[in-house]
C-alpha positions in Angstrom: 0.0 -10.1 -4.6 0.3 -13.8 -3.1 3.5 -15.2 -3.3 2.4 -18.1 -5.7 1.1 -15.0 -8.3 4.5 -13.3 -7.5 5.9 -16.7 -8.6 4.6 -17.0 -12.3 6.5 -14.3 -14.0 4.7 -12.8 -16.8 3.4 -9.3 -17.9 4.8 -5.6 -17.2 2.3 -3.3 -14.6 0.7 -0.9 -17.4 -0.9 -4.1 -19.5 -2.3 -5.6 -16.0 -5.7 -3.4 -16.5 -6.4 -4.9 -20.1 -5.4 -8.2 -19.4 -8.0 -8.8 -16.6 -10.8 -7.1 -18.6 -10.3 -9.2 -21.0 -9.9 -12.4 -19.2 -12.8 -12.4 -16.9 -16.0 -11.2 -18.4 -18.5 -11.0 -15.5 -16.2 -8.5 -13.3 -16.5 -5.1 -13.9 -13.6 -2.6 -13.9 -14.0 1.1 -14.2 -10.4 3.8 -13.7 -11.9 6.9 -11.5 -10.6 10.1 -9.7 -10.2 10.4 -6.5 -12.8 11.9 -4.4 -11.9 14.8 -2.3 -14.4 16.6 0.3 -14.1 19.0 3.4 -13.8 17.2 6.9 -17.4 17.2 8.8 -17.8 19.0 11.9 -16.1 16.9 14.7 -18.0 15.7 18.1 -17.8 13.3 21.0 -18.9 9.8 20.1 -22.2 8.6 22.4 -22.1 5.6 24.3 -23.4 3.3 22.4 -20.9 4.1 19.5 -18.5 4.2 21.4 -19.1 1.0 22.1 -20.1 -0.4 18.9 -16.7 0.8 17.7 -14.9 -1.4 20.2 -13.7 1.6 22.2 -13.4 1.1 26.0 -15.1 3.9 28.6 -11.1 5.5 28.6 -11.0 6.0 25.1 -8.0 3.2 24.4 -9.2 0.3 22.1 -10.6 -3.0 23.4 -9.2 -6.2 22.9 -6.0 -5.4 20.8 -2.7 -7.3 20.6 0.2 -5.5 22.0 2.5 -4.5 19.6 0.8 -5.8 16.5 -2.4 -4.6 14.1 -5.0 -6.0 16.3 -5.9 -8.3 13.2 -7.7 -11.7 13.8 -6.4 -14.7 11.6 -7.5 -14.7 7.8 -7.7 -10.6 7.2 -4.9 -8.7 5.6 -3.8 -4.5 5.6 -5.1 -2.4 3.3 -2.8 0.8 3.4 -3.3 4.0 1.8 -0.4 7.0 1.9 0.7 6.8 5.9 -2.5 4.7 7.0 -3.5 1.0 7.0 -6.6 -0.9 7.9 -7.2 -4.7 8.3 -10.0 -6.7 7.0 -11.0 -10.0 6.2 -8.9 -10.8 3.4 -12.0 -12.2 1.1 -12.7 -8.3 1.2 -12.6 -6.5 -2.1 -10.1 -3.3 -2.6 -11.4 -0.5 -4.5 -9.1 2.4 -5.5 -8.7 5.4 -7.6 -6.9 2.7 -10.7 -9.5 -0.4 -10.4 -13.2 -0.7 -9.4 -14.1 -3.7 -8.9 -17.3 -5.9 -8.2 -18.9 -9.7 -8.5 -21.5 -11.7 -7.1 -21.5 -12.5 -3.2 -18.8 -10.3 -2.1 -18.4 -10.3 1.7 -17.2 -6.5 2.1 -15.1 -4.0 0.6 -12.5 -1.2 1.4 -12.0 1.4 -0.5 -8.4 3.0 -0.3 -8.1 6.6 -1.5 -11.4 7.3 -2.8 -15.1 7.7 -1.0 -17.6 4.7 -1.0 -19.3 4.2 -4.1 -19.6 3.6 -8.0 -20.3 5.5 -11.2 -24.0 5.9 -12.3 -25.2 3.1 -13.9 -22.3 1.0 -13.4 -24.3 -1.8 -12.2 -22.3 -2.6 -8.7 -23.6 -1.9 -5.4 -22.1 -1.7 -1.9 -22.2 -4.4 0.6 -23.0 -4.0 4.1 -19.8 -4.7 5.4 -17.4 -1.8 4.4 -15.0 0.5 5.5 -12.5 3.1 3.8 -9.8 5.3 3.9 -9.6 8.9 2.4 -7.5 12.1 2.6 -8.0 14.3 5.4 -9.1 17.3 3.7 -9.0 20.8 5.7 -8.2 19.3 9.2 -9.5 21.9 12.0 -7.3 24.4 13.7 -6.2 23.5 17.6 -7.7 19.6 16.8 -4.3 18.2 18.1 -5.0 20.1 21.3 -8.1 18.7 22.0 -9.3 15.5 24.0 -9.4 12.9 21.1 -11.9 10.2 21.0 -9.6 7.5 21.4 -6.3 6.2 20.9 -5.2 3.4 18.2 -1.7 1.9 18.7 -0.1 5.0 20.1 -2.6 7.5 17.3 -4.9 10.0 18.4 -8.6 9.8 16.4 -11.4 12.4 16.6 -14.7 11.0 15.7 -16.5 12.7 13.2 -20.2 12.9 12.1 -21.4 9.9 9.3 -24.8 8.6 8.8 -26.0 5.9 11.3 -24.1 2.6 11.6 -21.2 4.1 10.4 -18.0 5.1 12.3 -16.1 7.7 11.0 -12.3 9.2 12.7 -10.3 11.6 11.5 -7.0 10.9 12.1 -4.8 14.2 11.7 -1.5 12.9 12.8 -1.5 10.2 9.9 -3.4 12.8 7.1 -6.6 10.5 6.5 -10.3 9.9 7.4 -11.2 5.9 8.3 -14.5 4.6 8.5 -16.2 1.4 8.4 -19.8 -0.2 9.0 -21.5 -3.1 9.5 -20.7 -5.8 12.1 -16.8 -5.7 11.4 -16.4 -1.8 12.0 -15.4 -1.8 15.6 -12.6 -4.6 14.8 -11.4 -3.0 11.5 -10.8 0.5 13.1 -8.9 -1.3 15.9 -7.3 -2.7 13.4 -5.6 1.3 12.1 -1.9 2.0 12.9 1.1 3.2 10.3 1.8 1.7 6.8 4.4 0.0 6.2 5.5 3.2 3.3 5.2 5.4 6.5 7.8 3.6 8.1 10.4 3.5 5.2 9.9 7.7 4.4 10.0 8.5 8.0 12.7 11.0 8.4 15.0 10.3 10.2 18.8 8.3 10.8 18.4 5.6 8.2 17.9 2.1 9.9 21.0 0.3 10.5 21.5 -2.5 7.8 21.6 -6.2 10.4 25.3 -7.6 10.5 23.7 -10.5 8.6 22.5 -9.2 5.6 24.5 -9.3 2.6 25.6 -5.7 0.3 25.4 -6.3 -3.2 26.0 -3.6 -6.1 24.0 -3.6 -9.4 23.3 -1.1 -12.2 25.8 1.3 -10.6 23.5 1.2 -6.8 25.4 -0.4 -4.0 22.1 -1.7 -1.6 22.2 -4.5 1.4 19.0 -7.1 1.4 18.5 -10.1 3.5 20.9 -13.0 3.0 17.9 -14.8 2.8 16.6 -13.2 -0.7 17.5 -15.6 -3.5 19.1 -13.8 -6.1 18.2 -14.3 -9.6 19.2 -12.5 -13.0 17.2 -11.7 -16.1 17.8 -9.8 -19.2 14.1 -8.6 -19.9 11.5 -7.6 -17.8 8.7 -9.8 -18.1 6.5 -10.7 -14.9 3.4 -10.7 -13.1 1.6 -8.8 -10.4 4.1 -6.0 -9.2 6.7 -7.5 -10.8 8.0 -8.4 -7.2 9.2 -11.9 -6.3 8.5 -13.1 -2.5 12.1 -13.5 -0.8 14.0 -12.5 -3.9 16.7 -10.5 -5.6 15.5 -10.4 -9.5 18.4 -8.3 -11.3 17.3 -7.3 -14.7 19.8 -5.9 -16.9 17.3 -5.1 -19.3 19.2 -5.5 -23.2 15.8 -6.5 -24.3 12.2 -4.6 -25.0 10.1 -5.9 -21.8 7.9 -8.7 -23.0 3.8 -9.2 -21.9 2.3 -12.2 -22.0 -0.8 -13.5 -20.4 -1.0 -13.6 -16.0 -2.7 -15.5 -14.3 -6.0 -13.8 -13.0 -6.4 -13.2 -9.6 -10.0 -11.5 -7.8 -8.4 -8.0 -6.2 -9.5 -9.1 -2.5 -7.0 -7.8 0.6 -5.1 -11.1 0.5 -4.5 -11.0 -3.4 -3.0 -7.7 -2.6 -0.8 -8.4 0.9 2.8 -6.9 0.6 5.4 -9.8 0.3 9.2 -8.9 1.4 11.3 -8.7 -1.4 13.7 -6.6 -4.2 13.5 -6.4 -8.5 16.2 -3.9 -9.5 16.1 -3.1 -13.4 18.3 -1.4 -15.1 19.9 -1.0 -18.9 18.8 -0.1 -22.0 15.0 -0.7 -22.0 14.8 -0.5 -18.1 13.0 3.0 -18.4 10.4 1.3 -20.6 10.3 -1.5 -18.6 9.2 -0.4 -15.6 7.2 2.3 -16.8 6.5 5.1 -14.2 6.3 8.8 -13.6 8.9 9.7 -10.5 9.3 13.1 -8.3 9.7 14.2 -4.9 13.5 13.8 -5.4 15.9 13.5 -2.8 19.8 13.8 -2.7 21.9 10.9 -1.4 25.6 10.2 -1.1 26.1 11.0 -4.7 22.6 9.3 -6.1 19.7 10.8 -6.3 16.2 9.1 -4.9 12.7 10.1 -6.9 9.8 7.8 -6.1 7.4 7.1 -8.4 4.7 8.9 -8.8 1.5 6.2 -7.6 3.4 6.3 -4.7 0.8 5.9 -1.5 -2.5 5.8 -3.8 -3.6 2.3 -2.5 -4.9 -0.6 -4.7 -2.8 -2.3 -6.7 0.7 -1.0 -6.7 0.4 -0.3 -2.9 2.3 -3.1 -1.6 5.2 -1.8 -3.8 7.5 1.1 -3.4 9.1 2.1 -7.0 11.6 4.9 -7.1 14.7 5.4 -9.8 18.1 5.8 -8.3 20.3 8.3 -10.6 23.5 9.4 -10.4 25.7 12.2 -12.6 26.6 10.7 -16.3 25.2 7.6 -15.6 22.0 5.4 -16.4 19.0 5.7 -13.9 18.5 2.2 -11.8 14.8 1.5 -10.9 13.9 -0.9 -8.3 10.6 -2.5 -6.8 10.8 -2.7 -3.2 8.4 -4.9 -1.1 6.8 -2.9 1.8 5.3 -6.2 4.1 5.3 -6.3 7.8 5.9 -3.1 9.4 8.2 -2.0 6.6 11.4 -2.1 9.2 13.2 -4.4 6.7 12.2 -2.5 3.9 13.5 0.9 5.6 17.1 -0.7 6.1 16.5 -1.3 2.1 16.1 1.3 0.9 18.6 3.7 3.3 21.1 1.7 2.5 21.1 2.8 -1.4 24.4 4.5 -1.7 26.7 4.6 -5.4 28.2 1.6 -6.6 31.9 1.6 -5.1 34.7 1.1 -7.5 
């Protein structure tokens, strides 16, 4: 969400759905499955697609910025599990939790499930599109083959799709990407790792910078940037993720979580940018207050880490990682973690979670 949505405080995740469909009439929402399928057949891209997907005759892409996305002013990532695409940040995101459609859309990316909409659901796809999907059943060898061409330091392997459209499958990161229309070759230019790639990479934690500040709440001893504002609360009650842009929110939640109306907000790739930030919820109503299935659980210097889990599944909820900290004969801590940028900062986060000292 935008920082001025993150702002306005109002409204826990699970009521988000209802209170949009309510409040704007002429979009359409629908909740789907995702879509799985077998990987095509690869083959070398021609010429001309090759070109048309901004490739260069060596296989590298053309015309990217060193060290960043590739991105040109005004579009935002869209990530999905390890992967991220840019695109003009009027585009619409579709995932497996919101469908979403209105009158003169400019494009649309779909983040975990294939292009398209229910049967008789009324929407229809625009021209401009691209998406990312599982990998399925990636071929045996494939890593030891020539690959099509490399994206900021990935290897992609061009697969068949119906004409105008670009399709890679990209094994090291576990996804398909694809896009058509007159955007595709910049938005596949445009791939590299999401942020929540970064910040479950395994490895040495990052080290925490000398200038950030350690703080210990709901039992968790974390360090943040001395920048983040702190702020306490005693219920949870906001909007969008529940995140605040540069902030600290400490809920020490005494009271039920309370929903009242948010702000709606059209669910284009700018609405849904990652902002940096940290919410860490804990007493007696935190459970209900953040309201999320965890797994994949992880030991840690006497806490242990489950993520939530939506974790990875794109739309919404992607700009946020939410995982409950636990520790032996003590009350779980949950926390809301912003994954913008890279999601360096947010590594240094989140491996710094240690027990409280005493």
């Amino acid at each position: 969400m935008t920082g001025k949505e993150q702002s306005t405080r109002r409204v826990r995740h699970g009521r988000r759905a209802a209170v949009i469909a309510a409040a704007v009439a002429a979009a359409m929402v629908a909740v789907t499955g995702p879509a799985g399928g077998a990987v095509a057949a690869r083959r070398p891209a021609p010429a001309p697609a090759r070109a048309a997907a901004g490739l260069s005759g060596t296989g590298q892409v053309a015309g990217l910025q060193a060290g960043g996305s590739g991105a040109p002013a005004g579009w935002a990532p869209v990530p999905y599990e390890r992967a991220r695409l840019s695109v003009p940040g009027t585009w619409l995101v579709e995932s497996p939790q919101e469908l979403w459609c209105y009158p003169a859309q400019s494009g649309m990316i779909f983040a975990g499930i294939r292009p398209g909409f229910p049967k008789g659901y009324g929407c229809a796809l625009t021209a401009s599109l691209a998406w990312i999907v599982p990998a399925g059943q990636i071929p045996k060898g494939i890593r030891h083959d020539k690959p099509t061409a490399v994206i900021h330091g990935i290897p992609v392997y061009r697969l068949p799709a119906p004409k105008g459209t670009v399709l890679y499958l990209v094994p090291e990161l576990g996804v398909r990407v694809a896009a058509r229309g007159p955007l595709a070759g910049q938005v596949l230019a445009t791939l590299t790792r999401s942020p929540l790639s970064v910040v479950l990479r395994r490895g040495p934690a990052a080290p925490v910078p000398a200038s950030w500040a350690w703080r210990q709440f709901g039992g968790v001893r974390f360090a943040v940037p001395r920048s983040w504002s702190p702020q306490s609360e005693d219920q949870w009650a906001t909007c969008g993720t529940g995140l605040e842009t540069g902030t600290l929110l400490l809920v020490d939640a005494t009271k039920p979580p309370l929903a009242l109306p948010c702000p709606f907000r059209i669910p284009s790739a700018a609405a849904y940018q990652a902002q940096p930030g940290l919410t860490v919820v804990t007493g007696k109503y935190a459970a209900q207050s953040v309201g999320q299935k965890y797994a994949s659980c992880q030991p840690r210097s006497s806490v242990r880490i489950c993520l939530s889990t939506i974790t990875g599944q794109g739309g919404f909820l992607s700009s946020v990682l939410i995982f409950a900290v636990s520790r032996p004969h003590h009350a779980t801590t949950f926390f809301v973690l912003g994954l913008s940028g890279s999601g360096v900062s947010a590594r240094a986060v989140f491996g710094s979670i240690t027990a409280a000292r005493h």
